[in-house]
C-alpha positions in Angstrom: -5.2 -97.1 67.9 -3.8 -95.1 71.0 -6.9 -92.4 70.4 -9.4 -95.3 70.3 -8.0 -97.1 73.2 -8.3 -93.0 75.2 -11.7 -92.8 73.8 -13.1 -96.4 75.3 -10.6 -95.7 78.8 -12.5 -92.2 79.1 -10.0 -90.5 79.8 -10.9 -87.1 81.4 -10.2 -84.1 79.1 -9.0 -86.3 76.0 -12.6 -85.6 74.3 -13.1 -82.1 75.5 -9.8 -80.7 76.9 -10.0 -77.8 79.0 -10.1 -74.5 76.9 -7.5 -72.2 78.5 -7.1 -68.8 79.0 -3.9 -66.3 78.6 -3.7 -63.7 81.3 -1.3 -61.0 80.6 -1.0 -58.6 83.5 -0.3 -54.6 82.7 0.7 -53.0 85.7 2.7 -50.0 86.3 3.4 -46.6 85.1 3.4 -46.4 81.2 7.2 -45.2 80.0 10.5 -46.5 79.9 11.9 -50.3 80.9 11.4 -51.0 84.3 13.9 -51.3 87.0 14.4 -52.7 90.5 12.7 -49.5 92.1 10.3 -48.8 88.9 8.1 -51.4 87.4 6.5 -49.8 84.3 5.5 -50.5 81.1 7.1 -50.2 77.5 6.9 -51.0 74.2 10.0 -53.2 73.8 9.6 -55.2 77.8 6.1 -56.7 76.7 6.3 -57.5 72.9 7.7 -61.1 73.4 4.9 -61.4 76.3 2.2 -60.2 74.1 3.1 -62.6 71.5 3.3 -65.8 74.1 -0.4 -65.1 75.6 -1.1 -65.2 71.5 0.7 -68.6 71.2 -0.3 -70.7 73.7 -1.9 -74.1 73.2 -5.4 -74.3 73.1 -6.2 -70.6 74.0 -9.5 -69.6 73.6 -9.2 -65.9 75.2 -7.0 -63.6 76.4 -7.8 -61.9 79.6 -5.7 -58.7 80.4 -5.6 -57.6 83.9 -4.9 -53.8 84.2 -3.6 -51.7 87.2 -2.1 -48.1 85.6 -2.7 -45.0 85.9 -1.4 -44.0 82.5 2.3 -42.7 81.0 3.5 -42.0 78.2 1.2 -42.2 75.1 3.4 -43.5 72.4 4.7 -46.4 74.3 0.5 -46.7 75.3 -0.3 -46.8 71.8 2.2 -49.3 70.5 1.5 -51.8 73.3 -2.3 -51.3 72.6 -1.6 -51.4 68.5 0.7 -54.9 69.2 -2.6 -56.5 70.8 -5.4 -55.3 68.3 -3.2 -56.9 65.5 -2.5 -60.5 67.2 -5.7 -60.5 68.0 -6.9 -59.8 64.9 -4.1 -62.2 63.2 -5.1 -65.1 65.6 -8.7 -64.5 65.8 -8.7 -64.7 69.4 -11.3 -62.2 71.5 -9.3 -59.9 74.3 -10.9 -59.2 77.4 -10.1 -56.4 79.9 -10.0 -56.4 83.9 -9.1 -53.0 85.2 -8.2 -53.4 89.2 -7.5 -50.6 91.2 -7.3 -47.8 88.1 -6.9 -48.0 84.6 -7.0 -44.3 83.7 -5.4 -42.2 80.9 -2.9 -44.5 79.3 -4.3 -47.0 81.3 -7.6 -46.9 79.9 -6.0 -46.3 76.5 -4.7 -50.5 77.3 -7.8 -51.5 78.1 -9.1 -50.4 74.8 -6.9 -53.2 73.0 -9.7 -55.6 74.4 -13.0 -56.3 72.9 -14.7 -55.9 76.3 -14.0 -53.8 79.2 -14.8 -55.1 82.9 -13.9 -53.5 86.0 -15.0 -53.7 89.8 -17.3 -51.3 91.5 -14.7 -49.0 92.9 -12.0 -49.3 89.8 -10.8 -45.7 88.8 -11.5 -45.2 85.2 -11.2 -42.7 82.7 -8.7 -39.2 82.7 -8.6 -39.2 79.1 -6.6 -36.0 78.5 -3.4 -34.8 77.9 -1.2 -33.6 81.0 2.4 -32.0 81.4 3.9 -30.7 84.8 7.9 -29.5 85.7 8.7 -27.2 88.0 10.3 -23.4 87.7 13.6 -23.0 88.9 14.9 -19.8 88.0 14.0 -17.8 91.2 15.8 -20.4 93.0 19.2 -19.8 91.4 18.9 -16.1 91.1 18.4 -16.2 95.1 21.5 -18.0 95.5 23.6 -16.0 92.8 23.7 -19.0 90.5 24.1 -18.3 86.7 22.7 -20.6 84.5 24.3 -21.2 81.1 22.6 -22.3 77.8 24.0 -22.5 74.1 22.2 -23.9 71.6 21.6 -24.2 67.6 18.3 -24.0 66.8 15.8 -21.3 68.9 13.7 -23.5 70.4 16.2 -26.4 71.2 15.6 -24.9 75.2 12.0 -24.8 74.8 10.4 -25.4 78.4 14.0 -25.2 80.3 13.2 -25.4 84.1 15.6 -23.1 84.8 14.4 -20.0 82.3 11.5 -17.7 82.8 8.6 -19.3 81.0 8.2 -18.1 77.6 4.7 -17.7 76.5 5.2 -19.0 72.9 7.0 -22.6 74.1 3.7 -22.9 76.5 1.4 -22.6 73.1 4.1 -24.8 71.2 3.3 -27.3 74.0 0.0 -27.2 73.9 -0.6 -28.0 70.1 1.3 -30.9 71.0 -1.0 -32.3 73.8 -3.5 -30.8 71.5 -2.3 -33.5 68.5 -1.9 -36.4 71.6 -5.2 -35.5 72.9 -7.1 -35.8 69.4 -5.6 -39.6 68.3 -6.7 -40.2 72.1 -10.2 -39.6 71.1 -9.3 -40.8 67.8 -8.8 -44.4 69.3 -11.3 -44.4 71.7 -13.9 -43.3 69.7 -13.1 -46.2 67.4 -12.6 -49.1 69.9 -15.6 -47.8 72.2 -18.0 -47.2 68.8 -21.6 -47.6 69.5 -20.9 -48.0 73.3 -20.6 -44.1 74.8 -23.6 -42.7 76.4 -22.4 -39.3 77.3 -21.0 -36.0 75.3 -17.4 -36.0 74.2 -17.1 -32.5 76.4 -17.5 -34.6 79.3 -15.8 -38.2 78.2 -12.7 -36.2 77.6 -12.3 -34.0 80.1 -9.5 -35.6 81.9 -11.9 -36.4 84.3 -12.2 -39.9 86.4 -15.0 -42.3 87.4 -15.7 -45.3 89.5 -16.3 -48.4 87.9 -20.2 -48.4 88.4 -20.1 -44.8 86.7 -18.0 -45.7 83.9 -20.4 -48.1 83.0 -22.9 -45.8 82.6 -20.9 -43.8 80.3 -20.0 -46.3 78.2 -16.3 -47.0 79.0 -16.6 -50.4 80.1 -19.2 -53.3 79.6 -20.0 -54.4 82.6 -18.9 -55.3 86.3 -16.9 -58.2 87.3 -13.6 -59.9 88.2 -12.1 -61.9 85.6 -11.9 -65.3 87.1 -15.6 -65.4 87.5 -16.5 -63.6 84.0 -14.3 -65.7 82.5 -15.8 -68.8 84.0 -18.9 -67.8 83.1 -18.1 -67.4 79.4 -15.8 -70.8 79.2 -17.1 -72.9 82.0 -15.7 -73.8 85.7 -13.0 -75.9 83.8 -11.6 -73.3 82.0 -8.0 -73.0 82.9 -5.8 -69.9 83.5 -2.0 -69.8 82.3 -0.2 -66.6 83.7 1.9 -64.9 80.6 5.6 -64.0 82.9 8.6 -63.4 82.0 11.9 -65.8 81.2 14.5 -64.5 83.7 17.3 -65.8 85.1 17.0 -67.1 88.8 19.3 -64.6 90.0 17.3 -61.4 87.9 14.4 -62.4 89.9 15.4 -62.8 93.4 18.1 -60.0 93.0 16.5 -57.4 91.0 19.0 -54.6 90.9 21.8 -57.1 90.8 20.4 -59.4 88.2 20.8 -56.4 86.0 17.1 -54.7 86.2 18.1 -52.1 88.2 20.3 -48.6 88.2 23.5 -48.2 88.0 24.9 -45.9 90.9 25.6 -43.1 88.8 21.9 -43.2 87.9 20.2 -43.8 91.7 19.4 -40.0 91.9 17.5 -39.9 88.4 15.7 -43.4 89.6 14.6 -41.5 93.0 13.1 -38.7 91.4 11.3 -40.9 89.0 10.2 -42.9 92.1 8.8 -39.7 93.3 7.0 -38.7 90.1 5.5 -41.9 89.8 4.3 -41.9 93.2 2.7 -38.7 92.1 0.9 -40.3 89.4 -0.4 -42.8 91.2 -1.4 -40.7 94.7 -3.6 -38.8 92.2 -6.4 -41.3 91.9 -6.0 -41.9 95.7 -3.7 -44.5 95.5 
């Protein structure tokens, strides 16, 4: 009685309601939880997100808008993993938006997605394997310092920073990148099948593209911002519903003291992460 009474009122959107789409933003460094001076990306932060812009009433796509420059690969392959099987579970098709970069793990995110888009001047790409440290034992020798390691198991101080580089934990390092690089390909080659227009010597290089040229490599499938691709696809009354996070009042507006953030015995190992990260970032110019 109540729908027939809606039906002969014409009520607008009872007939037809307005088909909604999910947006789940991925920015930030790829690694561990975040903090209140790191916002990253991990495994065990977005799983209960992922699953919400899965569940939500009436979703008929969701849209995932990307802005990382990459991190670590195991926590970029689980994330990308959790995505591919909801949407596979739920049926629902996942579209990419890459913003300022998606590179390296970041690209690796945006292959979770059925279709790539990303604006003219995106960064995409750097799919490749990197490590960096620094060398510290000139430094201690200079100041008389003595550096003392005891350990069970020869290669437990493989790639210390404050030994002499050995020459066999540099190859021991690179079959492992070597391993990482290879299900990098592995993945992309799947998720991207059909769609690369250039040699593999060249796609995974670790080198980086605009937008306009990673389209002509096959990376991504077209250009375009996701409010207006995804208008296109699902009409202008196609409504948008943000995926965030549950927190308390107090964790959002205090960060650090709402219990996101480091612990003072731990501000020095947050500040040189800060710095690392800002070295991620700076190398794609941003």
């Amino acid at each position: 009685m109540i729908r027939t009474l809606l039906e002969k009122l014409r009520v607008p959107g009872f007939r037809n309601p307005r088909p909604v789409v999910s947006v789940l933003r991925l920015s930030g460094v790829i690694g561990r939880s975040s903090s209140g001076f790191r916002p990253g990306l991990n495994s065990a932060d977005l799983v209960q997100l992922i699953e919400r812009a899965f569940s939500m009433k009436g979703v008929k796509a969701v849209a995932l808008s990307i802005n990382s420059p990459g991190g670590a690969p195991a926590q970029s392959s689980l994330i990308q993993k959790r995505i591919r099987a909801l949407a596979v579970e739920k049926k629902i098709p996942v579209i990419a938006f890459a913003e300022d970069v998606a590179a390296s793990g970041g690209y690796w995110l945006a292959c979770s997605a059925d279709e790539i888009y990303a604006d003219d001047t995106s960064v995409i790409g750097s799919l490749g394997v990197v490590s960096a440290g620094f060398g510290f034992h000139e430094l201690l020798a200079r100041y008389g310092v003595e550096r003392r390691v005891h350990t069970a198991g020869e290669k437990k101080a493989m790639l210390d920073p404050f030994l002499p580089e050995n020459p066999n934990d540099v190859e021991t390092l690179k079959a492992l990148q070597r391993d990482v690089h290879d299900a990098f390909k592995e993945m992309v080659r799947d998720r991207r099948a059909g769609k690369l227009k250039a040699e593999e010597d060249e796609l995974f290089s670790g080198e980086f593209w605009t937008g306009r040229r990673a389209l002509a490599l096959g990376l991504i499938d077209g250009i375009g911002e996701l409010t207006a691709v995804m208008q296109e696809r699902y009409g202008e009354r196609v409504r948008f519903r943000p995926v965030t996070g549950r927190q308390s009042i107090l964790r959002r507006r205090l960060g650090i003291l709402g219990g996101t953030g480091p612990n003072i015995g731990g501000l020095a190992d947050e500040l040189i992460g800060v710095v690392e990260e800002r070295a991620l970032w700076s190398r794609f110019g941003l």
